[in-house]
C-alpha positions as CSV (number, residue, x, y, z in Angstrom):
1,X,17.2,-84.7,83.1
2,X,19.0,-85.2,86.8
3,X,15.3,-83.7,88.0
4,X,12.7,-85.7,86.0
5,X,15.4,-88.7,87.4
6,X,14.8,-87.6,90.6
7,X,11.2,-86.6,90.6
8,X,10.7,-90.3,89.0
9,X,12.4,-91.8,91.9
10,X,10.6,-90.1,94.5
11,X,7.3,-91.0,93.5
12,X,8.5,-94.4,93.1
13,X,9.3,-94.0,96.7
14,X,6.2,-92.7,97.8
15,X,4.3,-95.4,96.0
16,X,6.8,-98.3,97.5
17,X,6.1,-96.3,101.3
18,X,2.3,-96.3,100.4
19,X,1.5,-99.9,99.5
20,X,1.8,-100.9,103.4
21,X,-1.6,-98.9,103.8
22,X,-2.8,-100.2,101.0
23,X,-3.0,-104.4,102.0
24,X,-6.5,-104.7,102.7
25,X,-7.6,-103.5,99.3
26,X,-5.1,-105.6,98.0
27,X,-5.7,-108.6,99.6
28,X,-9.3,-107.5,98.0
29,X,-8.3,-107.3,94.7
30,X,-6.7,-111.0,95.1
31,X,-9.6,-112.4,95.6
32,X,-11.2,-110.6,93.0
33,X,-8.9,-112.5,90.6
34,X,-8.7,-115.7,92.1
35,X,-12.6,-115.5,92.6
36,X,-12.7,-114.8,88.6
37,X,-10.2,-117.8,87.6
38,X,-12.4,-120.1,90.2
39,X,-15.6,-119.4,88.1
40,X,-13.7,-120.0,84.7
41,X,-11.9,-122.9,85.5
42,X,-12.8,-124.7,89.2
43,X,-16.2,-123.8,89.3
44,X,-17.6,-126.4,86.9
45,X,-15.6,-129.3,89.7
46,X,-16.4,-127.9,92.7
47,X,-19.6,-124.9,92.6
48,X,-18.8,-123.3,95.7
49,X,-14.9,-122.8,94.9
50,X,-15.7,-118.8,93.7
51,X,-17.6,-118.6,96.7
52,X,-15.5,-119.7,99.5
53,X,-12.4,-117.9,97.7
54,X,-14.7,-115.0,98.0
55,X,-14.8,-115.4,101.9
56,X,-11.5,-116.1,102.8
57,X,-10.7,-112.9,101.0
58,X,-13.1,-111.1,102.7
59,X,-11.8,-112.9,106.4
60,X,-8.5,-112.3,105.3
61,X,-8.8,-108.5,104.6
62,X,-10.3,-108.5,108.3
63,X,-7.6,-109.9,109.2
64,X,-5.0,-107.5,108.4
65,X,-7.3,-104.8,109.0
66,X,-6.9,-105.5,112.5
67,X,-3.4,-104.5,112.6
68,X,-3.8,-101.2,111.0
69,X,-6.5,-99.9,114.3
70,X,-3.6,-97.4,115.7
71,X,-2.2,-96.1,112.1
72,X,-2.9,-92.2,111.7
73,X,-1.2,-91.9,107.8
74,X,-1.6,-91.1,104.5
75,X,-0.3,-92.5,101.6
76,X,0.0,-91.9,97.9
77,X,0.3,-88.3,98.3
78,X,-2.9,-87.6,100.7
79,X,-5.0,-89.2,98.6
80,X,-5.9,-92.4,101.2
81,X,-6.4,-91.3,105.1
82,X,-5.1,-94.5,107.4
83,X,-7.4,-93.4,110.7
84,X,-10.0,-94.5,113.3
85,X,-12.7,-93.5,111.0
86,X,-11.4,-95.8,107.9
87,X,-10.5,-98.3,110.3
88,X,-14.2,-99.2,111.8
89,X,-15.6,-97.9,108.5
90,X,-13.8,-100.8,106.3
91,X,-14.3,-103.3,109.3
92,X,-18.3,-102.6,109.1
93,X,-18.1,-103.0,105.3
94,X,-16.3,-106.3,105.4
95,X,-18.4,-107.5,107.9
96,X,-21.5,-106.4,105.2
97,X,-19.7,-108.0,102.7
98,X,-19.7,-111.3,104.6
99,X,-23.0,-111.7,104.9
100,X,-23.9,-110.6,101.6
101,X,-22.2,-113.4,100.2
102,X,-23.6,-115.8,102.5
103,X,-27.2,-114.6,101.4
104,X,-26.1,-114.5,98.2
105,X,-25.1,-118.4,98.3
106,X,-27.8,-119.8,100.5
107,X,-30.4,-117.9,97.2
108,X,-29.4,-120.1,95.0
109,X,-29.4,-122.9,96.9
110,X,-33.3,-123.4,96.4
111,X,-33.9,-121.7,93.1
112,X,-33.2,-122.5,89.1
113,X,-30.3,-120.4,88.1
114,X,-29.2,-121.0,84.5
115,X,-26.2,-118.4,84.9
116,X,-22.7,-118.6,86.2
117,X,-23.3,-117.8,89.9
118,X,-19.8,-117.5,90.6
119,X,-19.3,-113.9,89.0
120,X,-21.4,-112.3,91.6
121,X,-19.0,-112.9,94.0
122,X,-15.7,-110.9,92.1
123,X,-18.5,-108.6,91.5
124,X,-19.3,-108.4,95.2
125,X,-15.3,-107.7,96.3
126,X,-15.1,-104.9,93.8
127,X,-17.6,-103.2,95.5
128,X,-16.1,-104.0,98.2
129,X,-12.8,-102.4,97.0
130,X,-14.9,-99.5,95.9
131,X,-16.8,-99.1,99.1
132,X,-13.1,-98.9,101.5
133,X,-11.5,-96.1,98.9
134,X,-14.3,-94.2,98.9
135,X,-14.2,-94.3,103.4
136,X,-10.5,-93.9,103.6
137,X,-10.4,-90.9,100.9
138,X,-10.6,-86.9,100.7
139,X,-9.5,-86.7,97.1
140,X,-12.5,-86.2,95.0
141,X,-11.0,-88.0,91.9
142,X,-10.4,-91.1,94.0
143,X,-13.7,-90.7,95.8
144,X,-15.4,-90.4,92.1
145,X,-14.0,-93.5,90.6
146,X,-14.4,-95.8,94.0
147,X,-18.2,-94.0,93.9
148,X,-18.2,-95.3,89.7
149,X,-16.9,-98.9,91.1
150,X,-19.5,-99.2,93.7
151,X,-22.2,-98.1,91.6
152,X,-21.3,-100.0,88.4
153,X,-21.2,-103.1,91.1
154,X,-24.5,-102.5,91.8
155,X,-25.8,-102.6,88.5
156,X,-24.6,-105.5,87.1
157,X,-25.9,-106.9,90.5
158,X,-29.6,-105.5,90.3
159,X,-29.3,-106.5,86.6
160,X,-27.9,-110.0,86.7
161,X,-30.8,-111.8,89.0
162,X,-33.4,-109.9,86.9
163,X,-35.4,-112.9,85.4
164,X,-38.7,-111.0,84.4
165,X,-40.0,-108.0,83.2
166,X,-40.6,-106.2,86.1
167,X,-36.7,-107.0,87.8
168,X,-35.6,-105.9,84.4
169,X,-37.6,-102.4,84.6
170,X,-35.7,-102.0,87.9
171,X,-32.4,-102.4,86.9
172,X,-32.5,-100.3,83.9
173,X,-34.3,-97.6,86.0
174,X,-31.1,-98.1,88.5
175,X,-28.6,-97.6,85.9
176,X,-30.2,-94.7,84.2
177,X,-30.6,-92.7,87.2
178,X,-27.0,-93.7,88.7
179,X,-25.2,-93.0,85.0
180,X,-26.9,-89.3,85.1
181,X,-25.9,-88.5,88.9
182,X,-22.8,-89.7,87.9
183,X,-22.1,-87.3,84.9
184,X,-23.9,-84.8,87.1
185,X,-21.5,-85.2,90.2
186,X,-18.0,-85.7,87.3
187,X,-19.5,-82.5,86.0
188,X,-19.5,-80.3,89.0
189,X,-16.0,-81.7,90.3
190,X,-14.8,-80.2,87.1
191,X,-16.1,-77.1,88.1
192,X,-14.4,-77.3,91.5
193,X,-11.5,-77.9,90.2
194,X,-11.5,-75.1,88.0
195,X,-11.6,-73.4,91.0
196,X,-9.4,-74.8,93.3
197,X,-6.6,-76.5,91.0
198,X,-7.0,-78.9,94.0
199,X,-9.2,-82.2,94.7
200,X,-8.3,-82.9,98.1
201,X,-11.0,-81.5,100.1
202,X,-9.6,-81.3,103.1
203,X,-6.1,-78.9,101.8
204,X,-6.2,-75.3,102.6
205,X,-5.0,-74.7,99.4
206,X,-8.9,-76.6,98.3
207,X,-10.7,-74.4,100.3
208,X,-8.9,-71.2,99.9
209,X,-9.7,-71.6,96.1
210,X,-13.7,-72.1,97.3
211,X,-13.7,-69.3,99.4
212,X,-11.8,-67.1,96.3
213,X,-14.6,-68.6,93.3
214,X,-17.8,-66.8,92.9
215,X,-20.7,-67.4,95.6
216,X,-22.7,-68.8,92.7
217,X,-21.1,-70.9,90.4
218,X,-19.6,-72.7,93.7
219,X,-22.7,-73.1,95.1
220,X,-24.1,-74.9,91.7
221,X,-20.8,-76.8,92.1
222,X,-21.2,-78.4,94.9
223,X,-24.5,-78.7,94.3
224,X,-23.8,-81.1,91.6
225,X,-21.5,-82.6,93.6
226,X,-24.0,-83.4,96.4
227,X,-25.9,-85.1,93.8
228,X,-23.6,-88.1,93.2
229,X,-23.0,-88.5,96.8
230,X,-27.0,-87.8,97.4
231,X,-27.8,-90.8,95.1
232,X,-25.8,-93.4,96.8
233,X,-27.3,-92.3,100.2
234,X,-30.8,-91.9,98.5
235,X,-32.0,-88.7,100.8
236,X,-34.9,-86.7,99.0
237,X,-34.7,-86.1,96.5
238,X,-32.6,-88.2,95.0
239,X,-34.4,-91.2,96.2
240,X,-36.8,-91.7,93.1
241,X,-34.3,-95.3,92.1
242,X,-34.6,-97.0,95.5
243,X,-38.4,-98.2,96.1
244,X,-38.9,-100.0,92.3
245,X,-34.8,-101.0,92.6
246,X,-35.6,-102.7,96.1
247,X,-38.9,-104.0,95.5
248,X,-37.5,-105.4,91.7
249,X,-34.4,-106.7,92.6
250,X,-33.3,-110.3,94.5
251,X,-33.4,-109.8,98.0
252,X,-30.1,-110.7,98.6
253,X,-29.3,-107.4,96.4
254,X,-31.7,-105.1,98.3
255,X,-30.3,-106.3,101.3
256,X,-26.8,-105.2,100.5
257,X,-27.8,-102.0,98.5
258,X,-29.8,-100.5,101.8
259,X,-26.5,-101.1,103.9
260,X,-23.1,-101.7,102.7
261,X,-22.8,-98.7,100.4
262,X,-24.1,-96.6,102.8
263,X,-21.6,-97.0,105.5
264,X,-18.9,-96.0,103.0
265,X,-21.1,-92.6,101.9
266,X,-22.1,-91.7,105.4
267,X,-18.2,-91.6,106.2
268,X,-17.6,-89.3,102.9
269,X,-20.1,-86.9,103.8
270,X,-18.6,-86.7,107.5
271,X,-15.3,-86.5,106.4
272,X,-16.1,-83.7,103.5
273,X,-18.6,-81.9,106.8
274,X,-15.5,-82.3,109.1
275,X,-13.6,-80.9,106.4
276,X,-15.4,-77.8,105.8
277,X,-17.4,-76.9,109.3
278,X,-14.4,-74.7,111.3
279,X,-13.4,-72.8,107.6
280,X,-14.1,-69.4,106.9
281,X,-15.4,-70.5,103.1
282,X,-18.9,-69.7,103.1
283,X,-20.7,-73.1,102.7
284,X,-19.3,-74.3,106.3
285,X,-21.3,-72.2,107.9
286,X,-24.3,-73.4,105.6
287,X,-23.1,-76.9,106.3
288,X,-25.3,-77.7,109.6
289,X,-28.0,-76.4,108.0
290,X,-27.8,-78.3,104.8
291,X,-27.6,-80.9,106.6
292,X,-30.2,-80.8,109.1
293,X,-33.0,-79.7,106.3
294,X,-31.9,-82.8,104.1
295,X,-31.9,-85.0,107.2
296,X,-35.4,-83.7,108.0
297,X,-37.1,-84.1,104.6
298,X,-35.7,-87.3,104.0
299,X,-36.9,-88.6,107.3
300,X,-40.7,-86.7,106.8
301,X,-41.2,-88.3,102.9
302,X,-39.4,-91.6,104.0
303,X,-41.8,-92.4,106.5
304,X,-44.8,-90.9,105.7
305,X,-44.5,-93.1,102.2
306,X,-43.8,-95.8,104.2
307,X,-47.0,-95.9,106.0
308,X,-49.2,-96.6,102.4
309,X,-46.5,-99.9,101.4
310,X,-48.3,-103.5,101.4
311,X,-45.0,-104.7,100.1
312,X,-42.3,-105.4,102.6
313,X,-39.8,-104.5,100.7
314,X,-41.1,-101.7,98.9
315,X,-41.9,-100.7,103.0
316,X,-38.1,-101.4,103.8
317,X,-37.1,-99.2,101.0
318,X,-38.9,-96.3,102.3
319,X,-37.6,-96.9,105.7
320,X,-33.8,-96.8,104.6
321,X,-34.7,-93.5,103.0
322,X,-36.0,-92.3,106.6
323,X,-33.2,-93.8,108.4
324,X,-30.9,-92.2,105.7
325,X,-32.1,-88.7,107.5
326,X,-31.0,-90.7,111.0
327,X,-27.3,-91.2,109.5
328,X,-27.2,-87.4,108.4
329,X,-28.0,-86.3,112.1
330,X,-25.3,-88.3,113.0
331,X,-22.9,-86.7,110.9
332,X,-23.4,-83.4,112.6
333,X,-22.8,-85.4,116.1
334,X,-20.2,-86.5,113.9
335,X,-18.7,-83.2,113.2
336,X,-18.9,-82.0,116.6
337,X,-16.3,-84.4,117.6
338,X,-18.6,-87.6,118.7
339,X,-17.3,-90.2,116.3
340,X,-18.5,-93.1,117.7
341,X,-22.2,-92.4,117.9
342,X,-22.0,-92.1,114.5
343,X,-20.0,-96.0,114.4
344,X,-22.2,-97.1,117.1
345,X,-25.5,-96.5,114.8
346,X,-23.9,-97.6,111.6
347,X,-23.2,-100.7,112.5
348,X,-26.2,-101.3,114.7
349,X,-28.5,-100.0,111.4
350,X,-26.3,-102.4,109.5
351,X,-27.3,-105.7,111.7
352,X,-30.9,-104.8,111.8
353,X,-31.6,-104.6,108.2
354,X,-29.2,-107.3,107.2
355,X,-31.4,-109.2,109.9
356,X,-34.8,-107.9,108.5
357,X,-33.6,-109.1,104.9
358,X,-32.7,-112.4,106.3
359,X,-36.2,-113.0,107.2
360,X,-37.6,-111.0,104.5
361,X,-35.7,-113.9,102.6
362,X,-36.7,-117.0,104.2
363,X,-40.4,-116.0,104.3
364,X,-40.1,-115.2,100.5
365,X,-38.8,-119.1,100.2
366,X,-41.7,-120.2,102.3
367,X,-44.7,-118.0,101.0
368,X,-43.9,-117.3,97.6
369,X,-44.7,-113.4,98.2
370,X,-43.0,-110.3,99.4
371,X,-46.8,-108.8,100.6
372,X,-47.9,-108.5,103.7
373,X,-51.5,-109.7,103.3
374,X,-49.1,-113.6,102.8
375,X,-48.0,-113.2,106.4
376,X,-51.5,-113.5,107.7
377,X,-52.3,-115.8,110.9
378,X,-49.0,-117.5,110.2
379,X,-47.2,-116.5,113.5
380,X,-48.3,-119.4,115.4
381,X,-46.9,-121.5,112.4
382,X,-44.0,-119.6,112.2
383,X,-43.4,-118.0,115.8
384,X,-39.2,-117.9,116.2
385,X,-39.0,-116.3,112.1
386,X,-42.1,-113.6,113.2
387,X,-40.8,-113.4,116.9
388,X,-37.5,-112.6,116.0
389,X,-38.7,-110.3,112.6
390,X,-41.0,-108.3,114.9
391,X,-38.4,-107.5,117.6
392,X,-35.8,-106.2,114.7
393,X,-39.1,-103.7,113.7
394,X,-39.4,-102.3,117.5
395,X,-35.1,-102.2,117.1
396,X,-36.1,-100.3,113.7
397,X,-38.4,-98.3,115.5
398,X,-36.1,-97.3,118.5
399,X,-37.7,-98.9,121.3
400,X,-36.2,-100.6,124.6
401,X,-34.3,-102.7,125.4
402,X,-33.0,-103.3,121.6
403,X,-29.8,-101.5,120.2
404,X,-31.6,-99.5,118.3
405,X,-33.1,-97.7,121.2
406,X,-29.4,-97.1,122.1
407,X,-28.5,-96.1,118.9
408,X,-31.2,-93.1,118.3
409,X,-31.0,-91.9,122.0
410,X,-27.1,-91.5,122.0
411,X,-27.8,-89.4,118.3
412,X,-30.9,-87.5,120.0
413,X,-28.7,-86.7,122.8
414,X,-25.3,-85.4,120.7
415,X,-28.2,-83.3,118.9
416,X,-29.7,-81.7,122.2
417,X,-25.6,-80.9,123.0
418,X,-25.3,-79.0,120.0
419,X,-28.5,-77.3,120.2
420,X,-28.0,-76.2,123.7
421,X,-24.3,-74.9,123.0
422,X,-25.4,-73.1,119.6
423,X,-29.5,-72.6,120.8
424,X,-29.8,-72.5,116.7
425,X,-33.8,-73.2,115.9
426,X,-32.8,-75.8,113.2
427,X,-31.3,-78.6,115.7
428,X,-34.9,-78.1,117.7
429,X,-37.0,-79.0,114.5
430,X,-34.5,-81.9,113.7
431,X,-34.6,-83.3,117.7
432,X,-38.4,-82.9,117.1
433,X,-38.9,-84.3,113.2
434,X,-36.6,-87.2,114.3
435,X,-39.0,-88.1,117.5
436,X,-42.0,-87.7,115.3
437,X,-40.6,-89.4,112.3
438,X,-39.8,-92.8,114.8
439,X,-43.2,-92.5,116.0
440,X,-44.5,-92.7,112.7
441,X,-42.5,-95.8,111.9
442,X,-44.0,-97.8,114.7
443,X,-46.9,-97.8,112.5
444,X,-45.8,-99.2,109.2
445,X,-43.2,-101.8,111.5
446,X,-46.1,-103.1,113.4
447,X,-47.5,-104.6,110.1
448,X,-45.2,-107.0,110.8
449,X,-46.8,-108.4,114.5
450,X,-50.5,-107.3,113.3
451,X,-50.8,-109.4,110.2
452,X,-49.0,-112.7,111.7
453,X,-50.1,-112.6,115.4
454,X,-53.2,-110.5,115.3
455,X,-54.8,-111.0,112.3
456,X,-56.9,-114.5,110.9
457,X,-56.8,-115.8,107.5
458,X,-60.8,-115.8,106.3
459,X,-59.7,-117.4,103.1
460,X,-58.0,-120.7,102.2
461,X,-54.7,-120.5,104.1
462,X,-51.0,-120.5,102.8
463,X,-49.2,-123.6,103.6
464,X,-45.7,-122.5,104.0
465,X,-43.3,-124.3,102.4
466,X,-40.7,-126.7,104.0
467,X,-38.1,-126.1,101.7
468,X,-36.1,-122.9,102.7
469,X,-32.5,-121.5,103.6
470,X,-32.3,-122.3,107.5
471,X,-28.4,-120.9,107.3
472,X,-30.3,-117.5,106.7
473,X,-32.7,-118.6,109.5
474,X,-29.9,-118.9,111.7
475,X,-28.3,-116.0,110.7
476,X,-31.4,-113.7,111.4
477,X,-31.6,-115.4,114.9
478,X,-28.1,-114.5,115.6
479,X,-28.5,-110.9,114.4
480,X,-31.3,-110.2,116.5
481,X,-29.8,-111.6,119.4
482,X,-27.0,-109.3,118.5
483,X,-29.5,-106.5,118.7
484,X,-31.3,-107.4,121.9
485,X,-27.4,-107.9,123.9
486,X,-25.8,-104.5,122.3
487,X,-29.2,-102.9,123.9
488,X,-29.1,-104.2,127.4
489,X,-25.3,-104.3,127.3
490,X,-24.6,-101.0,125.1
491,X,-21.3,-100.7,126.7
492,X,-19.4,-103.8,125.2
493,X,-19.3,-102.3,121.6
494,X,-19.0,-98.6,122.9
495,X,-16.0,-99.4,124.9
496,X,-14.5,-100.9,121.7
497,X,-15.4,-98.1,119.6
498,X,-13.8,-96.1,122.0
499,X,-9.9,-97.3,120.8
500,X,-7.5,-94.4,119.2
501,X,-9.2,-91.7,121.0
């Protein structure tokens, strides 16, 4: 009795010692309430209440994120890791979730909505929630149900705007596939833990019981595994959801789903590759090469596809897949102890798409269409909105002087480091598929230039509409701005990246 008394304290302990690490998701969670009692009861008085609650949680949570950039800790028995990685991971993700709402707000503003607006915005800070467990864990039960938050999120996101048929097919399509990849990935952790009578990927004890399991059932393991985590990444193949998802659902939506979930997967894959690449269990040495071929593919079929779109967002789709393979070379630079070239391209992927959506958005206002055949001859109408879209495509693309020239050249160079210290073939095919692959994309990305500047309407032309979000304007002309001073001036956000090393 004196030991259960003693075992209860001590966890009580451990939780009281734990919460400290814990305030950001909390102040998160918060918000999540007070967002949901704003909708209910404040809401009907004042329509932005749920929404401004929303952001001052979200700048709040920033806020006290900022004290936590030198903490190297764990709490609630290993299962959250307080570090440099979780720190710039959670600040990208708030800073995704900021904008999201925004664009989520300024949609409405414009359109006939005839249901309650406000719950998209709880819904938006339980991703959230979701998004910063699943960056600052190595537990795989934790990293499952943050994965189940995330991806239920999205759902009822996807699902909520749908108002015809078509937005309808793509959020049951979303759900379908996510619910199997789910039981898939639950299915396969059972399996591990059969194995390992561990779920902390990163304990000796975890590995020592992969390395003792049969080579086979292991390996069909983490295969299932990889499946979960493969479709919240969306690398080939488990891409098949994103293209009719994006295309189908409210841009604001596809705007968040191509970024914001990503930055939290991308940093459990490179924790779980850090994890596992200096073990003698028999995947790490596999690791790099899973890797690369994934990172590869993905890149190949996400371009290539990309090149036959004549709907921008279907075309944006595509190109998250290919920049999916990008993030996965990072993770071996990554692995190979250069962190921040794997931050440094995160965040600069996350203000060029959120800055392609933005536009995306207010041309949808203005035109009525998502095609690219509607953009014709209208970038002498339109020039700062094509101007400013078409300089985010050459960032896309990887050309100077944008930060996304920076971005790809710092990942090709921690690539040609590793290939010259290990002179493995593999890391030679993925410096030369990568090159190719960006090549490729200034194909489908100068669509964007040819049909507004380059191209004449022959038939009646399309008056664009005065009536549009110019916050989102604004916001897209910030972002690129962003882009074009972070690639002249690369230094600014690389000597801040550079803190807790």
């Amino acid at each position: 009795m004196n030991d259960f008394a003693f075992q209860v304290s001590d966890h009580i302990d451990q939780i009281i010692r734990s919460v400290p690490l814990f305030k950001v998701e909390l102040t998160l969670s918060i918000g999540f309430l007070l967002s949901i009692a704003c909708t209910l009861f404040f809401d009907k008085y004042w329509k932005h209440s749920s929404f401004f609650i929303s952001l001052l949680s979200i700048i709040a949570s920033t806020v006290i994120l900022f004290s936590q950039h030198d903490y190297a800790n764990y709490g609630f028995y290993g299962m959250l890791t307080i570090d440099k990685t979780a720190y710039f991971a959670r600040l990208f993700i708030a800073f995704g979730l900021f904008i999201s709402a925004i664009f989520i707000q300024q949609y409405f503003q414009h359109r006939e909505f005839t249901r309650r607006k406000g719950d998209l915005y709880s819904i938006l800070l339980a991703a959230g929630i979701g998004m910063n467990l699943i960056s600052m864990t190595t537990h795989w039960l934790l990293a499952f149900i943050a994965i189940e938050m995330v991806s239920i999120s999205s759902y009822i996101m996807v699902g909520y705007f749908s108002e015809n048929k078509k937005q309808a097919e793509a959020a049951m399509k979303y759900a379908l596939f996510g619910s199997a990849c789910s039981a898939v990935m639950l299915y396969g952790l059972s399996l591990v833990y059969g194995f390992t009578g561990d779920l902390n990927f990163a304990s000796p004890r975890h590995i020592q019981g992969l390395i003792a399991a049969p080579g086979v059932m292991c390996s069909i393991a983490l295969l299932f595994v990889f499946t979960g985590i493969g479709f919240k990444l969306s690398f080939v193949p488990f891409h098949l959801w994103a293209p009719d998802v994006y295309e189908g659902a409210a841009t604001p939506v596809t705007a968040f789903l191509s970024t914001v979930p990503k930055i939290a997967a991308i940093i459990l894959m490179s924790r779980l590759a850090a994890a596992w690449i200096s073990t003698p269990f028999f995947f790490s040495e596999l690791t790099f090469m899973f890797i690369s071929v994934v990172a590869i593919v993905t890149m190949l079929f996400g371009n290539l596809i990309a090149l036959r779109q004549t709907d921008i967002k279907r075309m944006m789709a595509y190109s998250s897949i290919g920049h999916t393979g990008f993030l996965l070379m990072a993770i071996i630079g990554y692995t190979n102890g250069q962190q921040d070239i794997l931050f440094y391209y995160i965040f600069i992927y996350v203000l060029m798409n959120l800055g392609s959506f933005a536009f995306i958005d207010v041309l949808e206002q203005k035109l009525g269409s998502t095609a690219f055949s509607s953009y014709t001859g209208l970038g002498k109408k339109l020039p700062v909105i094509f101007t400013c879209f078409s300089i985010l495509g050459i960032s896309l693309v990887g050309i100077p002087p944008t930060a996304g020239f920076v971005g790809k050249l710092l990942v090709f160079s921690s690539i040609f480091e590793i290939y010259q210290n290990s002179t493995d073939l593999i890391f030679l095919w993925l410096l030369i598929i990568g090159a190719l692959t960006s090549v490729i994309s200034l194909f489908y990305y100068f669509k964007i230039p040819l049909f507004a500047f380059l191209k004449s309407n022959k038939e009646e032309e399309i008056q664009p509409k005065e009536n549009y979000s110019k916050t989102m304007l604004v916001i897209g002309v910030i972002l690129t701005i962003s882009i074009i001073v972070l690639g002249l001036f690369p230094s600014i956000f690389l000597k801040y990246l550079a803190i807790g090393n």
